[in-house]
C-alpha positions in Angstrom: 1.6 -23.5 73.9 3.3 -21.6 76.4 5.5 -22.1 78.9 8.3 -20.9 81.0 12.0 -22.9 82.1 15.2 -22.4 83.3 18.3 -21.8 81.2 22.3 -22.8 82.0 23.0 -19.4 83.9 19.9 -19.6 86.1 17.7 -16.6 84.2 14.1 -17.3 83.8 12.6 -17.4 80.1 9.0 -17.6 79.3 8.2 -18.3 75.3 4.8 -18.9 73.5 4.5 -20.5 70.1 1.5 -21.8 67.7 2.2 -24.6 64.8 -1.0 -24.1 62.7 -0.4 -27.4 60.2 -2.2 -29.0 57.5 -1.5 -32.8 57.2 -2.8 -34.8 54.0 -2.2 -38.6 54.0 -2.8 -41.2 51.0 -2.6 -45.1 50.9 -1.8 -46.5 47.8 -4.2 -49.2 47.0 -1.4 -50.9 44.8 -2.9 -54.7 45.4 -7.0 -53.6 45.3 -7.3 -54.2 49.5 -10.0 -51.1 49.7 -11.4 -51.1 46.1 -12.3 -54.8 46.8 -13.7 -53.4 50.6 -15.4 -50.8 48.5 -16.8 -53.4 46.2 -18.5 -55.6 48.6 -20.1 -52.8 50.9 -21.6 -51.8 47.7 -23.0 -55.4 46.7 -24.0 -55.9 50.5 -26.4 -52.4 49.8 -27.5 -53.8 46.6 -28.3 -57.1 48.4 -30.3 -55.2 50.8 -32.1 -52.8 48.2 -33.1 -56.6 46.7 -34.3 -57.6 50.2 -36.7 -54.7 50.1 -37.9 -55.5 47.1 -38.6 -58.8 47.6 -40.9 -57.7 51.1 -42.5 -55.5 48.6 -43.4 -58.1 46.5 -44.9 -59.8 49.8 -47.0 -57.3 50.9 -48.6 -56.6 47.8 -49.3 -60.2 47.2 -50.5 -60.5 50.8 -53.1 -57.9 50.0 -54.4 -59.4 46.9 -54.5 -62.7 48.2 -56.7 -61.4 51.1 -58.4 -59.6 48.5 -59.6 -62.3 46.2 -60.5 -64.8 50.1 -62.9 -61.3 51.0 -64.4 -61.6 47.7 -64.7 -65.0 48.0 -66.3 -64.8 51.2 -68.9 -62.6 49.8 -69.7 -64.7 46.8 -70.4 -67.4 49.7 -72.8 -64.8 51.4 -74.7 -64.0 48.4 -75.2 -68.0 47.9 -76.0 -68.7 51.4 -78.6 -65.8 50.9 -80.1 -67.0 47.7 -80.3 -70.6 49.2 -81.8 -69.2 52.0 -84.9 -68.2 49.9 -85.1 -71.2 47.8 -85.3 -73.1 51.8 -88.0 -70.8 52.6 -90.1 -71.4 49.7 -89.5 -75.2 50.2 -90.5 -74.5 53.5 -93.8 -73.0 52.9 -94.8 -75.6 50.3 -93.7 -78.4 53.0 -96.1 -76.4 55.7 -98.7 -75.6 53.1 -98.8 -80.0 51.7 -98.9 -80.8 55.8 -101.5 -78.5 56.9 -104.1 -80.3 54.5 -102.8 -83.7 55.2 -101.0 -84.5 51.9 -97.3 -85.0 53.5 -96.2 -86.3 56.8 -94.6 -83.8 60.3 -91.5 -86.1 58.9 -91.3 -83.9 55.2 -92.0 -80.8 57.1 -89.2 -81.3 60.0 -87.2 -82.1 57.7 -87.2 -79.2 55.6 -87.3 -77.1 58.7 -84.0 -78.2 59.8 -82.3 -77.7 56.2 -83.8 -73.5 56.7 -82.0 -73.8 60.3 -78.9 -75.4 59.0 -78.7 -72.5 56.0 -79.8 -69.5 58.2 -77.3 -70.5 60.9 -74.7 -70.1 58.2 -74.5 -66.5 57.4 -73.8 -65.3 61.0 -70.8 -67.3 60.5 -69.9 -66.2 57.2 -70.5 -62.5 58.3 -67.7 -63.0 61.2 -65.2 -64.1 58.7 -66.5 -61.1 55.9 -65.7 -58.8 59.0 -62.4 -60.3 60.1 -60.7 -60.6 56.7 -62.0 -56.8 55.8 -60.2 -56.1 59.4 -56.8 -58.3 58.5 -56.6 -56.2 54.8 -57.0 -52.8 56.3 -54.3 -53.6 58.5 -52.5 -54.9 56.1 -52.7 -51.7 54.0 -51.8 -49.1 57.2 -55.4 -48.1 58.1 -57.8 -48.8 61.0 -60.1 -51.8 61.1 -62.8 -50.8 58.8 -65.8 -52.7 56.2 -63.5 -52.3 53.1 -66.0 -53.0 49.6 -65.1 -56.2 48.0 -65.6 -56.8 43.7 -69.1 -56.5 42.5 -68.9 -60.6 41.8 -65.6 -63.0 42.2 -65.9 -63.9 38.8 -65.1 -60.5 37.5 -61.5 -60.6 38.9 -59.5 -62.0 36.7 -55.6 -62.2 35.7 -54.0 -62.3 32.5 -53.3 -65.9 31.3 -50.1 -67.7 32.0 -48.4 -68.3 29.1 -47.7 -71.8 28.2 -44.0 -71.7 28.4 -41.6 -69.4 30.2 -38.4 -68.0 29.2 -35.8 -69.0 32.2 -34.4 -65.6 32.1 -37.5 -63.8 34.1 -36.4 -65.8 37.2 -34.0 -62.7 37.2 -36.4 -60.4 38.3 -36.7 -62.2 41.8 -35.6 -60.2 44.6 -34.3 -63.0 46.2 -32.3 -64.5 43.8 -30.8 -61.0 42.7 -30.1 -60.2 46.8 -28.4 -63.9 46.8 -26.2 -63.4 43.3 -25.3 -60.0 45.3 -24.2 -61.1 48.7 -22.2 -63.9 46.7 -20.5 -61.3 44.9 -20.0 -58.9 48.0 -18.5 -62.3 49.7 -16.0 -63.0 46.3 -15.3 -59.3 46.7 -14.6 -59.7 50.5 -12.1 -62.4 49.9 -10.5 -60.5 47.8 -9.8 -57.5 50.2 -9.1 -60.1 52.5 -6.0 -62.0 50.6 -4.7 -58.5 49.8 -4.4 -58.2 53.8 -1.0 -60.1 53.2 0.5 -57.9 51.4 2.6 -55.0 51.9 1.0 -51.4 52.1 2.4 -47.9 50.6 1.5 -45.0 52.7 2.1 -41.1 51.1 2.3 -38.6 53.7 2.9 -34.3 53.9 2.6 -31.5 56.3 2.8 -28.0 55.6 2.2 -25.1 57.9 4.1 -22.4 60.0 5.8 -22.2 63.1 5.3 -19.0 65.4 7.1 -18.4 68.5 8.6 -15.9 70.8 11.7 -17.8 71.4 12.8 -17.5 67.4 14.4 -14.2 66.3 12.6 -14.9 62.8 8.8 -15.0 62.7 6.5 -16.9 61.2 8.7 -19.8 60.2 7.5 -22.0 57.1 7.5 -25.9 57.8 7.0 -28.8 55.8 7.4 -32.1 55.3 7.1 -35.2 53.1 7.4 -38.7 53.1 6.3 -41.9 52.7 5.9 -45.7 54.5 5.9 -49.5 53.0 4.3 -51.8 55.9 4.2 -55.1 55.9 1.9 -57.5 58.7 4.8 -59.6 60.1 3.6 -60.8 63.5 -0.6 -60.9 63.6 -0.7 -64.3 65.8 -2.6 -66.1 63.3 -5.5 -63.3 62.8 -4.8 -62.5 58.8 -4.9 -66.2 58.4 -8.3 -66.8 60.5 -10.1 -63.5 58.6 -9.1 -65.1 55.4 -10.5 -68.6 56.0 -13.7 -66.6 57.8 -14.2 -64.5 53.8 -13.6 -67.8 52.5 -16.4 -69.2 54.4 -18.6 -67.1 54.0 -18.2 -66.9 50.4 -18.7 -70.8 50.1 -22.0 -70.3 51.9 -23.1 -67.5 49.7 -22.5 -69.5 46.6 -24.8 -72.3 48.1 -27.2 -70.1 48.9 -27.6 -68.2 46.0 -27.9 -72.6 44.2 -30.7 -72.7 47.0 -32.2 -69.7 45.8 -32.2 -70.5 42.2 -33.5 -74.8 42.8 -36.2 -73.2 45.0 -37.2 -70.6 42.2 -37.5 -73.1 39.9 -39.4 -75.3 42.2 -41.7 -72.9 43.3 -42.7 -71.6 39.5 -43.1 -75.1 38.8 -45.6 -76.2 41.2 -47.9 -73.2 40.7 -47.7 -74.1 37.1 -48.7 -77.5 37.7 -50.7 -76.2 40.3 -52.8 -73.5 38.0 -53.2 -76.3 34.8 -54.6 -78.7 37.7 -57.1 -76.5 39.0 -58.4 -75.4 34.7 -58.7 -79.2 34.8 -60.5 -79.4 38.1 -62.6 -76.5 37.4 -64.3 -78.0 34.1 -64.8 -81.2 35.1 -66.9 -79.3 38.5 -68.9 -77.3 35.7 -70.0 -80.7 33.9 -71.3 -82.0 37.4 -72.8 -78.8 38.3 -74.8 -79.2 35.0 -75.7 -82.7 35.9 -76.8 -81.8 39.5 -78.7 -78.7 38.5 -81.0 -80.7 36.1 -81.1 -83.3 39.1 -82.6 -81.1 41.0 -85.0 -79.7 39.0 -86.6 -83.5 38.4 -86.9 -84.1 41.7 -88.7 -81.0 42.2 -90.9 -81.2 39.3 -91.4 -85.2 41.1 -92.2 -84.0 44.4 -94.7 -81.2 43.4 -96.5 -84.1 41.0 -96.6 -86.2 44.3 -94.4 -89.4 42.6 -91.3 -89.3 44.8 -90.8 -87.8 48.6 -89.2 -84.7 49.6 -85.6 -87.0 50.4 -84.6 -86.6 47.0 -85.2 -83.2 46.6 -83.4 -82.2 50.0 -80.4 -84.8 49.0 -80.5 -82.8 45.4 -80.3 -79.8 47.3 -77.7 -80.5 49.6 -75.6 -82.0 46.8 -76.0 -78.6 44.5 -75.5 -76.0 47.6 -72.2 -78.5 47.8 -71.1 -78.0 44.4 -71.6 -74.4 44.2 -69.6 -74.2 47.2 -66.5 -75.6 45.5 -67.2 -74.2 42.2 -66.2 -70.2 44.6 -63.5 -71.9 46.4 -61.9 -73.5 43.1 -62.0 -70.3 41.2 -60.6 -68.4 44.6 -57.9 -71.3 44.1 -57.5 -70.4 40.7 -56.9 -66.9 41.1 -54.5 -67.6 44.6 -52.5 -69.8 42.5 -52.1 -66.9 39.7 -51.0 -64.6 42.7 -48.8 -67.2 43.8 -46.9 -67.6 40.3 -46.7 -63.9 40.4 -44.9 -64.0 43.3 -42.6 -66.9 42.6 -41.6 -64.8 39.2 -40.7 -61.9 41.2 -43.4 -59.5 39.6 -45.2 -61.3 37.0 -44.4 -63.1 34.1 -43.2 -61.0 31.6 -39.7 -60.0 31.6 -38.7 -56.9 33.1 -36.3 -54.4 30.8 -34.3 -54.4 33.4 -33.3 -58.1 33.5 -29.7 -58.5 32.3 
C-alpha cells in the first residue's frame, strides 16, 4: 500500500509498506460433523456408481432381448417360407384334380385363398425383420442397418436355472446396492447434521513480514496464533428444521431400500415361476405338435386316395402352421424369461466374488 497524511506539526509524510503473510487455518472435527459430511458424499458417489450399473445391466438386457424377438422373427420367416411351398404344391394338385374334373372350383378356391393368406404373410414379417434389426442397431450406437440374426432360434440357448437360489446373490443388484448406499449416505447425513448443535474448535496462525518505509527497522517478522470455540446460539429454528429434513430423508431411504429388496424378491420370483411354467407349457405343445403332425399326414394320405375332401386337410394345415407358430414364440418366451431372471439377479445367477 501506499499512501501519504498529515502529521501534528503540519509536515507532509508519504510511506509505503507490503505484509506478504501466510495464513493456515484448521477445524477440529472433535464431534465427527465433516467426517460424517465426508461419509455420505462418498456413499451418495457409491449410490451413483450402482445407478450406472444397474442402466448397464439394462442395456445389455435390452439388446439381447431384441436379439432373441430378431431371431424369432426369422424363425417365423423361414416357416412362413417353407409353408409357402407346401401351399403351392397343394395348390397344383388342387388345379391339376380340377382341370380333369375330379374335384369341385370350391377345393381349388379354397386352397387358392390359403397360398394368398400365407404369401401375404411374409411382407409383413419382413417389415418387422427390418424394424427390430433397425431398433438393435440403435440400441448398440450404430446406424440403422440388416444386422445377421442366429443360424436357427433353437441354437441360442442359456445355461439352466438352478433349482434353488442362495438369497445372498440378490446382492449383486445394482439397485438394491445404490438403495443400501443412499440409506447409509442419509444415516451418515444425520449424523453430520446432529453434530450441527454442537460447539466447534477452530486453530488458526499467520506468519509473514512487515516492510515499510515508515519503520526505522526493516523487514519486520510477524506472527500470530490462536484459536476459537463457536457455538450456534441464535439460528431461528434452521439447525432444528435441517435436522428433521436428514431425518426425513433417512426414513425414506430405509423404506426404499425395504421396496427395493420386496421387489427383488418379487421380481426373481415370478420369472422363476414364470420359466418352470413355460418347460411345462413347452412339452405339453410338443405332445400336440406330434399329434397334429400325424393328423395331417392322414388327411393327406385321405384326400390323395379320394375318401375325404380337401376341408380336413386345409383345417390340419391351418391347425399345424398354428402350432408351429407357438412352439417359436414359447421358446422366444423361454429364453426372454431367462434374460429376464438375469436381470432381476443383477448379472446372472451365480454369485459374484464381490458380494459381501
Amino acid at each position: 500500500s501506499n499512501g501519504r497524511s498529515v502529521n501534528a506539526f503540519g509536515v507532509p509524510t508519504q510511506s509505503a509498506s507490503a505484509q506478504p503473510v501466510f495464513q493456515a487455518s484448521y477445524e477440529v472435527d472433535v464431534f465427527g460433523k465433516n467426517r460424517h459430511a465426508w461419509q455420505a458424499k462418498k456413499w451418495q458417489t457409491a449410490a451413483a456408481e450402482a445407478q450406472q450399473a444397474a442402466t448397464q445391466v439394462s442395456v445389455s438386457t435390452a439388446v439381447v432381448r431384441l436379439y432373441v424377438q430378431l431371431t424369432a422373427l426369422q424363425a417365423q420367416k423361414q416357416l412362413l417360407h417353407n409353408t409357402l411351398r407346401s401351399r403351392e404344391q397343394t395348390l397344383k394338385i388342387a388345379q391339376d384334380k380340377a382341370r380333369v374334373g375330379y374335384s369341385s372350383q370350391l377345393e381349388l378356391n379354397q386352397a387358392q385363398a390359403e397360398y394368398a393368406a400365407t404369401q401375404q404373410q411374409i411382407p409383413v414379417n419382413q417389415k418387422a425383420i427390418a424394424q427390430s434389426q433397425h431398433a438393435l442397431s440403435t440400441l448398440i450406437g450404430s446406424v440403422p442397418q440388416a444386422l445377421p440374426a442366429a443360424s436357427s432360434l433353437k441354437s441360442l440357448r442359456m445355461p439352466s436355472v438352478p433349482v434353488s437360489l442362495p438369497s445372498e446373490v440378490l446382492n449383486q443388484r445394482p439397485d438394491i446396492a445404490a438403495a443400501a448406499y443412499a440409506l447409509a449416505a442419509s444415516d451418515a447425513q444425520l449424523k453430520s447434521s446432529r453434530a450441527q448443535f454442537l460447539p466447534t474448535l477452530q486453530l488458526s496462525a499467520t506468519d509473514g513480514v512487515l516492510l515499510s518505509s515508515a519503520l526505522s527497522i526493516d523487514p519486520v517478522h510477524i506472527w500470530a496464533v490462536g484459536g476459537s470455540i463457536l457455538a450456534p446460539l441464535f439460528q431461528g429454528g434452521r439447525l432444528t428444521a435441517q435436522f428433521e429434513q436428514a431425518t426425513s430423508v433417512r426414513d425414506e431411504a430405509a423404506w426404499q431400500y425395504r421396496a427395493s429388496v420386496l421387489k427383488a424378491l418379487q421380481e426373481v420370483e415370478d420369472q422363476l415361476v414364470a420359466e418352470k411354467s413355460l418347460r411345462e407349457q413347452q412339452a405339453a405343445l410338443q405332445a400336440q405338435l406330434r399329434a397334429v403332425g400325424s393328423a395331417l399326414q392322414h388327411a393327406n394320405n385321405r384326400y390323395h386316395a379320394g375318401y375325404s375332401p380337401y376341408l380336413e386337410v386345409l383345417d390340419a394345415q391351418r391347425a399345424l402352421y398354428q402350432l408351429q407358430v407357438q412352439e417359436i414364440q414359447l421358446h422366444s418366451d423361454v429364453l426372454l424369461s431367462q434374460v429376464a431372471l438375469y436381470q432381476a439377479l443383477g448379472g446372472g445367477w451365480t454369485v459374484s466374488k464381490k458380494v459381501n
